[in-house]
VOTORDREN-88894 format. One record per residue: residue number from 1; x, y, z of N, C-alpha, C in turn; residue in three letters. Coordinates in steps of 0.05 Angstrom, whole numbers, always signed. Layout:
REM VOTORDREN-88894
+------+--------+--------+--------+--------+--------+--------+--------+--------+--------+------+
: resi :     nu :     nv :     nw :    cau :    cav :    caw :     cu :     cv :     cw : resn :
+------+--------+--------+--------+--------+--------+--------+--------+--------+--------+------+
:  NUM :      X :      Y :      Z :      X :      Y :      Z :      X :      Y :      Z :  ALA :
...
+------+--------+--------+--------+--------+--------+--------+--------+--------+--------+------+
***
This chain:
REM VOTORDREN-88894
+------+--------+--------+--------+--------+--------+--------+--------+--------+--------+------+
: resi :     nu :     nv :     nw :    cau :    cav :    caw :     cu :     cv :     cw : resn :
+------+--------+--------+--------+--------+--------+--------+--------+--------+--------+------+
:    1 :   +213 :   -347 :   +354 :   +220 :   -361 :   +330 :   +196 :   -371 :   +315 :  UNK :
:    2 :   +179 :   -375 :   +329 :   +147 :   -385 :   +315 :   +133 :   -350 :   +291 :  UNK :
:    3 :   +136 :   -340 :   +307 :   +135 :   -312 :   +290 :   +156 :   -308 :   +263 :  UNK :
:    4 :   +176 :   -312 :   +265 :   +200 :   -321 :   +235 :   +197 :   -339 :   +220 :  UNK :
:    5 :   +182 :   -362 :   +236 :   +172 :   -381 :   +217 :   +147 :   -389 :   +203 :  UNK :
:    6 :   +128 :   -366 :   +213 :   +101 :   -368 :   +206 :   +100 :   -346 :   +177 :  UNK :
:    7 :   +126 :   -329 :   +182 :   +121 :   -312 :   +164 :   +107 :   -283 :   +174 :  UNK :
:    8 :   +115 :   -260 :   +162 :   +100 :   -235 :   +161 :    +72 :   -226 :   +142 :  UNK :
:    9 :    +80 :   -238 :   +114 :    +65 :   -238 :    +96 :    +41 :   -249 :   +104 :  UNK :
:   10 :    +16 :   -245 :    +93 :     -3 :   -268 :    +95 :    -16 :   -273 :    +62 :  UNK :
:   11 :    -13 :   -249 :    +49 :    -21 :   -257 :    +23 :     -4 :   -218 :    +12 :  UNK :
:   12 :     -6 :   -233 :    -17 :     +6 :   -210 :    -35 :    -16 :   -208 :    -60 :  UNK :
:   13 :    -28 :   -182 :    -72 :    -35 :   -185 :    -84 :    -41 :   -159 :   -103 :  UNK :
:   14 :    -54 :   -153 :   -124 :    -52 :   -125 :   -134 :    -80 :   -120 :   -143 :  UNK :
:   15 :    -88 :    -87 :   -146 :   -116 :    -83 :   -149 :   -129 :    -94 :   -179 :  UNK :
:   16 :   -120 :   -108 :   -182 :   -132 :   -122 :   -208 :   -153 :   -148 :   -194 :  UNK :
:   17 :   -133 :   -160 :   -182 :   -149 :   -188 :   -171 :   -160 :   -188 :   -141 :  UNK :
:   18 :   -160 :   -158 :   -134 :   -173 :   -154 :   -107 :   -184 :   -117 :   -107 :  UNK :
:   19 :   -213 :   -123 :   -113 :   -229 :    -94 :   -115 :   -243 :    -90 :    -95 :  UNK :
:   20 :   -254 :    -58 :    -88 :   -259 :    -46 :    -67 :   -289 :    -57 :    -78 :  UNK :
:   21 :   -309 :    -56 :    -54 :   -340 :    -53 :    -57 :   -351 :    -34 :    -71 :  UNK :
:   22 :   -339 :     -9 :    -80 :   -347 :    +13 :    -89 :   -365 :     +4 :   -115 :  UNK :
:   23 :   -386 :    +14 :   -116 :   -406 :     +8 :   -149 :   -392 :    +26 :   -168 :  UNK :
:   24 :   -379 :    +19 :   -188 :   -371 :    +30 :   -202 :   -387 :    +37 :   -239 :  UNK :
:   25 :   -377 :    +55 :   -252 :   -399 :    +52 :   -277 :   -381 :    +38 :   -298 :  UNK :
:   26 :   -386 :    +32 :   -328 :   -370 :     +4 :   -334 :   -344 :    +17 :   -340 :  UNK :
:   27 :   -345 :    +37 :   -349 :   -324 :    +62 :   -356 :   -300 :    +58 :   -338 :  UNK :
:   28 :   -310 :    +66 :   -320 :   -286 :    +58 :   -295 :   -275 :    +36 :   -291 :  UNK :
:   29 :   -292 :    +20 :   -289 :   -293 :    -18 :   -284 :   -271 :    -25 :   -313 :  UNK :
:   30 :   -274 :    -18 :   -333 :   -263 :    -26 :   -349 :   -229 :    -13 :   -349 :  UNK :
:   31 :   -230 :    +13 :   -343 :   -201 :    +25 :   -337 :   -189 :    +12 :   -315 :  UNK :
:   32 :   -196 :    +11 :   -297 :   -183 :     -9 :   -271 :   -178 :    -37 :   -286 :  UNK :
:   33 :   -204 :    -48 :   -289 :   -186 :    -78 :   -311 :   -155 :    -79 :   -321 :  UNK :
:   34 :   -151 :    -55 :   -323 :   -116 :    -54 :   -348 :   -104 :    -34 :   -326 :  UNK :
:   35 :   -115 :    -14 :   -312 :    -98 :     -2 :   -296 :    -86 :     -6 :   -273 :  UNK :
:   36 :   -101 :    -24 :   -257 :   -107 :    -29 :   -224 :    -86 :    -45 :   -218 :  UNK :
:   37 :    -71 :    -57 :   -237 :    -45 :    -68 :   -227 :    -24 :    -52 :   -216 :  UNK :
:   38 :    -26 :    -21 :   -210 :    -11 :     -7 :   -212 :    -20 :     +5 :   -172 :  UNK :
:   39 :    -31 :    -19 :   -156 :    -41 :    -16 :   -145 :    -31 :    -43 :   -118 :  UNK :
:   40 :    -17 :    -40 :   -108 :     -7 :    -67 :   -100 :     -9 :    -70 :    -62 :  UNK :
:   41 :    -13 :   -102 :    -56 :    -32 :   -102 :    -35 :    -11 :   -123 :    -21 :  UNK :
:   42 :     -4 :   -110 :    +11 :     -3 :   -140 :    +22 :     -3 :   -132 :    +52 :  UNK :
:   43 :    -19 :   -151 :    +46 :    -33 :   -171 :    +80 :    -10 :   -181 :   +103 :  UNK :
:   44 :     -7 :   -169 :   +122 :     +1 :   -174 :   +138 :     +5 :   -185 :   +163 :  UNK :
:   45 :    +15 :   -199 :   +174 :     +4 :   -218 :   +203 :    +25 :   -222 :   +223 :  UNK :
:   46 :    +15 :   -231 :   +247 :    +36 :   -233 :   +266 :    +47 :   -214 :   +289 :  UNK :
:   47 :    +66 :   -212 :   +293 :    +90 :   -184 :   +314 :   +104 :   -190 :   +298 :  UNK :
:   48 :   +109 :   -158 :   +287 :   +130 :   -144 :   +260 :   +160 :   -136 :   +283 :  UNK :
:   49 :   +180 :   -153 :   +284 :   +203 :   -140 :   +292 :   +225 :   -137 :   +271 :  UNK :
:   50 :   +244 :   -139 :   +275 :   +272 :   -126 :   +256 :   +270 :   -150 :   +238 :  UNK :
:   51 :   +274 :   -171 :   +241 :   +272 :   -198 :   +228 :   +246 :   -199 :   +197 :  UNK :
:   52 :   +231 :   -183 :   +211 :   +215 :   -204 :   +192 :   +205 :   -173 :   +174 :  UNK :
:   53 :   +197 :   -144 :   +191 :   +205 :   -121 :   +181 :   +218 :   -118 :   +160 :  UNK :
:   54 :   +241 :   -120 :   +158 :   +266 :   -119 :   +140 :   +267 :   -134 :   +113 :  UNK :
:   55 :   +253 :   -149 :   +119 :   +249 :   -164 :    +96 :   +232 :   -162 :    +75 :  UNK :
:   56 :   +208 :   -149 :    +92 :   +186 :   -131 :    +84 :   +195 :   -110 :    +69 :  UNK :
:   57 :   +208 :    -94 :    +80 :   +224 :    -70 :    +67 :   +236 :    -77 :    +38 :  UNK :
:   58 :   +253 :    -93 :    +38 :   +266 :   -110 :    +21 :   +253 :   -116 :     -9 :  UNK :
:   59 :   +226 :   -130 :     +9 :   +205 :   -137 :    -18 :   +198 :   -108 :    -31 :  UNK :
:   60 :   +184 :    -84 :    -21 :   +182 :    -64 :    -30 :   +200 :    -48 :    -51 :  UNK :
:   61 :   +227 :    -51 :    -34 :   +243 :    -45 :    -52 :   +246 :    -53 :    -87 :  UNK :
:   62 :   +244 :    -82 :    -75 :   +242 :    -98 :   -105 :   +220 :    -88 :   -127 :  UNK :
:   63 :   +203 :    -75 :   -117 :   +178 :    -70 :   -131 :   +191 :    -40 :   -157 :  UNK :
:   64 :   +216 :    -27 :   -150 :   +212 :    -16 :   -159 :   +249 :     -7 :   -172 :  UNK :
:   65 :   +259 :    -36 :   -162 :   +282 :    -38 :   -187 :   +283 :    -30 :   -216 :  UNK :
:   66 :   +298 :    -24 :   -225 :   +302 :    -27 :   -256 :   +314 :    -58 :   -261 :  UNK :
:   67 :   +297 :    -61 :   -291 :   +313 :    -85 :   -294 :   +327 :    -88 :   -307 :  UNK :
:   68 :   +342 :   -109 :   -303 :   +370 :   -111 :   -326 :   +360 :   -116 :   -354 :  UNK :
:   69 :   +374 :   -115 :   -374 :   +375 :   -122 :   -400 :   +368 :   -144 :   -420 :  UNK :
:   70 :   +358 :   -170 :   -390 :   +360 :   -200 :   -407 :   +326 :   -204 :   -402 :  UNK :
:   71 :   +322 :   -179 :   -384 :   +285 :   -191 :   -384 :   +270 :   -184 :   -403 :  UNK :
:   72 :   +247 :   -195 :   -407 :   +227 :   -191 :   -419 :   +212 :   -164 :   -403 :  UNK :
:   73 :   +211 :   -141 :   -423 :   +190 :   -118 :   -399 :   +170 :   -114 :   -400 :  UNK :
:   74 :   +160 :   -139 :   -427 :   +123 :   -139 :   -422 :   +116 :   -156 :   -398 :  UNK :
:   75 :   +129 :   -171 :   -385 :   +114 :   -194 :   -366 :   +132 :   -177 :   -345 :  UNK :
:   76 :   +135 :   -151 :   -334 :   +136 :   -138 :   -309 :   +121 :   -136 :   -305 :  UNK :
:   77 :   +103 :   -135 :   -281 :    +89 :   -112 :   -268 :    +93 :    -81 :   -271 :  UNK :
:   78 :    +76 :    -64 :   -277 :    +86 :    -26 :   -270 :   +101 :    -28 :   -238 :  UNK :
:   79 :   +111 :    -12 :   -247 :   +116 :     -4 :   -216 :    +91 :     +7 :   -211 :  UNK :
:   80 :    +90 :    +14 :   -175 :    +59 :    +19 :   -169 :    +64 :    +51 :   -161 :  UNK :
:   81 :    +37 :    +53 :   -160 :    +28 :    +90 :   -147 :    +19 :    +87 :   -125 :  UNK :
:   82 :     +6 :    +64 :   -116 :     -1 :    +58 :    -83 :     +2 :    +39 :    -68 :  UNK :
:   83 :    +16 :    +32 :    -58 :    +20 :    +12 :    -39 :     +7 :     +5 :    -20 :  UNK :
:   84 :    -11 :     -9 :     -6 :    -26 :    -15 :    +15 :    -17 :    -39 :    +29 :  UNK :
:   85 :    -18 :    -29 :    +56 :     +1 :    -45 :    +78 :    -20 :    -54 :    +96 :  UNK :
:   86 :    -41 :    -73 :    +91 :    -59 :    -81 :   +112 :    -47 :   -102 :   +138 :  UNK :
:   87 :    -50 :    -83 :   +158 :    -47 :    -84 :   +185 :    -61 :   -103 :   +206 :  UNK :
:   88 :    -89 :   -108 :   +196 :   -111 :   -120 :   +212 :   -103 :   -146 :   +226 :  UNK :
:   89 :    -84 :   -157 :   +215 :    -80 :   -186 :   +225 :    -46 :   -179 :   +246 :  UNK :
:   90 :    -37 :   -155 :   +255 :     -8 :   -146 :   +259 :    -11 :   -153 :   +286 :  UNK :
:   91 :    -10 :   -170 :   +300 :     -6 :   -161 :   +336 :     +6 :   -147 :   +354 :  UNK :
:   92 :    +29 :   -139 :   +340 :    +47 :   -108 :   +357 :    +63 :   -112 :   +332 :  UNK :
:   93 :    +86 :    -96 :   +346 :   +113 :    -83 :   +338 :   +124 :    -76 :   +347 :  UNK :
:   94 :   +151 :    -74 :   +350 :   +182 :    -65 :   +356 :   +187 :    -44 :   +332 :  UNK :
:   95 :   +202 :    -20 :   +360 :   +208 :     +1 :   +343 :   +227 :     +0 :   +322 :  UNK :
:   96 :   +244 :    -28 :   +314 :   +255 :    -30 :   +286 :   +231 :    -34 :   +271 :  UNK :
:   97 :   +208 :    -39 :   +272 :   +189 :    -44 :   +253 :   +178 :    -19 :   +238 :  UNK :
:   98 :   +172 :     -2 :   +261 :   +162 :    +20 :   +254 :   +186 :    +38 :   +240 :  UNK :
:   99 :   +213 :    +26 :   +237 :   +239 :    +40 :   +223 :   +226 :    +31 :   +201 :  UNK :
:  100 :   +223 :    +10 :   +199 :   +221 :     -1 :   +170 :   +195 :     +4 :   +154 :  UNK :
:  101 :   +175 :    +14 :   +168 :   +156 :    +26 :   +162 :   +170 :    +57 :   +142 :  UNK :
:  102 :   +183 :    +68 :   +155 :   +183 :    +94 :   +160 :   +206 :    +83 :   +127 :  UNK :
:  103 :   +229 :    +76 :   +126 :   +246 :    +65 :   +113 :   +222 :    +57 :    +72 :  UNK :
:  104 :   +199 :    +43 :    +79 :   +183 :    +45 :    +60 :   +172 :    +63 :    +53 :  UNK :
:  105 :   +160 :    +83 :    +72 :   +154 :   +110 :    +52 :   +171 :   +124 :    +42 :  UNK :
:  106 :   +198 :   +123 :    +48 :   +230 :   +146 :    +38 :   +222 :   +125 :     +6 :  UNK :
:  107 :   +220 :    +96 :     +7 :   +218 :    +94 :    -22 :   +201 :    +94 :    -36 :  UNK :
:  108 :   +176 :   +108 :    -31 :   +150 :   +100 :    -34 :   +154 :   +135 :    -44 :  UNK :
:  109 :   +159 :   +155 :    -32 :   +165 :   +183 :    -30 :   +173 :   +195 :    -60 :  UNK :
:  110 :   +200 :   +173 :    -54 :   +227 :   +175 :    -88 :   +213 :   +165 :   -106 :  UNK :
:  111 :   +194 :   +151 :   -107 :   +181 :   +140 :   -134 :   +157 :   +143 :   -134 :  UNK :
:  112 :   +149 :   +171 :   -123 :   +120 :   +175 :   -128 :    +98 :   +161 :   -128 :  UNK :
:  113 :    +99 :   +155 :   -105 :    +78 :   +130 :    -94 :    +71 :   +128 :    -70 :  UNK :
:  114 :    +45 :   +130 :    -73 :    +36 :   +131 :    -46 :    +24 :   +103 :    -27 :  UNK :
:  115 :    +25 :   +111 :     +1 :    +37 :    +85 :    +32 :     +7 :    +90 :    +43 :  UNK :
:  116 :     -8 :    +69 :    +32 :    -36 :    +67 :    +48 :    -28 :    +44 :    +73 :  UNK :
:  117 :    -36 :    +50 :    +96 :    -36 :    +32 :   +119 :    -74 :    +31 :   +127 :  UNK :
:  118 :    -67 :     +7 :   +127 :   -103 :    -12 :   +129 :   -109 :    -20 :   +149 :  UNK :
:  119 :   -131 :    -18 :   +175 :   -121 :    -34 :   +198 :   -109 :    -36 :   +216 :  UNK :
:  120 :    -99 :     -8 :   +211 :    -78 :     -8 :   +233 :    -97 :     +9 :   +268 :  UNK :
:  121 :    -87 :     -9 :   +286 :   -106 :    -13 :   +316 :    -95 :    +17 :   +330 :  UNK :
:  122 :   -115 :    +23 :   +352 :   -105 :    +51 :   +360 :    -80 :    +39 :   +374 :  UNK :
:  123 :    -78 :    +21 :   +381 :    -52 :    +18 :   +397 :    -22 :    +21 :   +375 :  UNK :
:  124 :    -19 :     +8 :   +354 :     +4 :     +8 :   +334 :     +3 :    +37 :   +325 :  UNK :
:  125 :    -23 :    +60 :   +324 :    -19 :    +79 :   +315 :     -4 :    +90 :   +335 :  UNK :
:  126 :    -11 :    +82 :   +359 :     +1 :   +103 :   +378 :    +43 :    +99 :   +372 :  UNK :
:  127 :    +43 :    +72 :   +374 :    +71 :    +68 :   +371 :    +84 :    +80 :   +345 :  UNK :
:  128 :    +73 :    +84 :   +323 :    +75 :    +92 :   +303 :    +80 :   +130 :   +306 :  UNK :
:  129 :    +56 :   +137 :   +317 :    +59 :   +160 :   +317 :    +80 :   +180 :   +337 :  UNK :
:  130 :    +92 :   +155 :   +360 :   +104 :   +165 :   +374 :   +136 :   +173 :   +363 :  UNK :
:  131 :   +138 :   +159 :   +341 :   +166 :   +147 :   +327 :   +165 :   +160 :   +302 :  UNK :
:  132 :   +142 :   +188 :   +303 :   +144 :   +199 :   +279 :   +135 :   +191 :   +253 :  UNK :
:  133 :   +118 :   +171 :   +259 :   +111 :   +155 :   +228 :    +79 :   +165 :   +228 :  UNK :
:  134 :    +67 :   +186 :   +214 :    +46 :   +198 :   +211 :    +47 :   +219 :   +186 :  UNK :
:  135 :    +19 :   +218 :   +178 :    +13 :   +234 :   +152 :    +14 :   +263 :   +162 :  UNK :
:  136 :    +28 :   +276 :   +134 :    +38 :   +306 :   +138 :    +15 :   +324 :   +143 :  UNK :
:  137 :    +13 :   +337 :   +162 :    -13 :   +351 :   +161 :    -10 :   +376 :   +147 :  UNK :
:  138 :     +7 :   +389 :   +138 :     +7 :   +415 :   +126 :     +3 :   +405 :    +93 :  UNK :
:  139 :     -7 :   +383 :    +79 :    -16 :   +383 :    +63 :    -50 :   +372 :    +57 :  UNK :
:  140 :    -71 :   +378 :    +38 :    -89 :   +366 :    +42 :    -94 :   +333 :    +38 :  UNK :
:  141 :    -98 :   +326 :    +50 :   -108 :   +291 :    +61 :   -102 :   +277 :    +27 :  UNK :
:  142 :   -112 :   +291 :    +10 :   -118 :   +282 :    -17 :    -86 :   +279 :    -32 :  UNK :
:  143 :    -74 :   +295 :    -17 :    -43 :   +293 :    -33 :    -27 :   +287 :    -15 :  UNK :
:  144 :    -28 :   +271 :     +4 :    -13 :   +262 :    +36 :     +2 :   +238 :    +16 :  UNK :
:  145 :    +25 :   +231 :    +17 :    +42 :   +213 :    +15 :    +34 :   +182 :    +35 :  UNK :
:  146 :    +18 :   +194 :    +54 :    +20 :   +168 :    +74 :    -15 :   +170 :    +84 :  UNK :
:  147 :    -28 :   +157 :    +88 :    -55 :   +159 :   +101 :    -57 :   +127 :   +115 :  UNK :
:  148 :    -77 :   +136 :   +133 :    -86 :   +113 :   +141 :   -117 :   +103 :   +146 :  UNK :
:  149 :   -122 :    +83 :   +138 :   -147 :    +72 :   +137 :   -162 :    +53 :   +161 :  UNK :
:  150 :   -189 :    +50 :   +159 :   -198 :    +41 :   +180 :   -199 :     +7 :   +171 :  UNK :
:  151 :   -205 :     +3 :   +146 :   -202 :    -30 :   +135 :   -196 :    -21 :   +108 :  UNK :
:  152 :   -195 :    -46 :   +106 :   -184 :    -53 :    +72 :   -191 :    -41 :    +44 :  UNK :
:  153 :   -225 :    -51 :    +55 :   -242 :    -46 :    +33 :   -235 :    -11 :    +26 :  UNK :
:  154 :   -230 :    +10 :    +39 :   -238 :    +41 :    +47 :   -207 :    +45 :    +30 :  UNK :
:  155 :   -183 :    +29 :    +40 :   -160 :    +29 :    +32 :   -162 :    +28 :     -2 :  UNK :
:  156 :   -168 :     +6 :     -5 :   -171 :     -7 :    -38 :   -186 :    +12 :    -58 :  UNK :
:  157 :   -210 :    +24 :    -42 :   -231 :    +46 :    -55 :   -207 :    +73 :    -65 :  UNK :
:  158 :   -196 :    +78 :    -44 :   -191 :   +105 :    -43 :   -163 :   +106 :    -65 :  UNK :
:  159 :   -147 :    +75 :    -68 :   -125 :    +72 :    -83 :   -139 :    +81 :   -116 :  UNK :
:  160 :   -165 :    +59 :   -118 :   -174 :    +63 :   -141 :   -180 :    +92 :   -159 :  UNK :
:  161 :   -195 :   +103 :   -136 :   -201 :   +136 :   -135 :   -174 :   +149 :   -145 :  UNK :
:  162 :   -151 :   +147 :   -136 :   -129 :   +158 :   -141 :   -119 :   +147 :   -170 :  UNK :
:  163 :   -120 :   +122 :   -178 :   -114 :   +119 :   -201 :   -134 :   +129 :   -221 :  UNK :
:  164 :   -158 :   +130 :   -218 :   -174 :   +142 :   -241 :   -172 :   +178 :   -235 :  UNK :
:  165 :   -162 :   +184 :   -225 :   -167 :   +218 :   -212 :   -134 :   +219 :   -237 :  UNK :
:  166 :   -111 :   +210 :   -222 :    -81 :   +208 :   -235 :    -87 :   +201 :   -265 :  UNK :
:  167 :   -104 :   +188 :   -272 :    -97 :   +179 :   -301 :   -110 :   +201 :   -323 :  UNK :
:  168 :   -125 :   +225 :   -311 :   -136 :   +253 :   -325 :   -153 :   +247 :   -344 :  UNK :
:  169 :   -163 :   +224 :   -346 :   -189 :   +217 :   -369 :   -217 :   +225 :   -353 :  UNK :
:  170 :   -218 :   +220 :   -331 :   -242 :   +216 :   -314 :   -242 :   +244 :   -303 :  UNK :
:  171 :   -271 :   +250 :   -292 :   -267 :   +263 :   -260 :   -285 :   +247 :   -240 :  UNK :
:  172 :   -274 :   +246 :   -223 :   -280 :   +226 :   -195 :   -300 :   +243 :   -190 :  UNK :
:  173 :   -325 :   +239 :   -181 :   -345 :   +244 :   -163 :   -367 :   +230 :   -154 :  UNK :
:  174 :   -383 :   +233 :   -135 :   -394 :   +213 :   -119 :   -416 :   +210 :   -132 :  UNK :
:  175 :   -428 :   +217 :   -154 :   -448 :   +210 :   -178 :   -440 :   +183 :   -197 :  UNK :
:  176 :   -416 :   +186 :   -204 :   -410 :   +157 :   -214 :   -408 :   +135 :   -197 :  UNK :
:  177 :   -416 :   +131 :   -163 :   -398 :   +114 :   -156 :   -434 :    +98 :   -154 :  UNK :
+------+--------+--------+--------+--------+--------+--------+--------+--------+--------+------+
***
């Protein structure tokens, strides 16, 4: 019960107000300024079981409702192109967790958006990978729906990379960075 009440979340946030180390040139710096919201981050903590999982799931979902008719659709958020699920603070999981894992990429999939996992320990990979929750290997790494990262920072870099690569103004190479 201390784990339901501490919460799963530990922070929420999007690549606007949380950037990778990468040196960027102002060109870029300035497109992420207006784009990088399209880039959304949350920190995770605790042992993930069905309880607190599910809810997780839930929030994601939300990210990518339509909205009804009475809102305002300048003060939405985009829906995002990458999602990043940092792990580092996760202490296990139950295999409903890793459903709900699995349950976020089917929506992450349908709306063209890709499931960065951050942090995640060889041990949760193993449970993960036993349960089928792993990046497709018959495609290249660069167009995988799901990848996984060693920290944050590598996570956040590589989201950015994808939004300036996706948005066809730029070409990404290791000279600009």
């Amino acid at each position: 019960s201390s784990f339901f009440r501490s919460g799963v979340v530990k922070y929420v946030a999007n690549g606007i107000s949380v950037r990778s180390t990468i040196e960027r040139s102002p060109i870029y710096q300035k497109f992420l300024d207006q784009a990088a919201d399209q880039i959304q981050l949350i920190v995770l903590q605790n042992y993930l079981f069905f309880g607190n999982a599910s809810s997780m799931e839930s929030y994601v979902a939300t990210m990518f409702e339509e909205p009804n008719g009475t809102i305002d659709l300048t003060i939405l958020p985009p829906k995002p192109k990458v999602i990043i699920l940092d792990l580092t603070l996760v202490t296990g999981m139950d295999a409903s967790a890793v459903d709900a894992f699995s349950d976020i990429l089917v929506i992450c999939v349908n709306n063209t958006c890709r499931l960065f996992l951050s942090g995640v320990s060889a041990r949760l990979r193993d449970v993960m990978n036993l349960a089928g929750l792993k990046p497709d290997d018959s495609v290249p790494r660069s167009q995988r729906m799901l990848r996984f990262f060693t920290d944050l920072d590598s996570a956040i870099g590589k989201a950015e990379d994808l939004l300036i690569h996706m948005d066809g103004t730029f070409q990404v190479d290791s000279s600009h960075r």
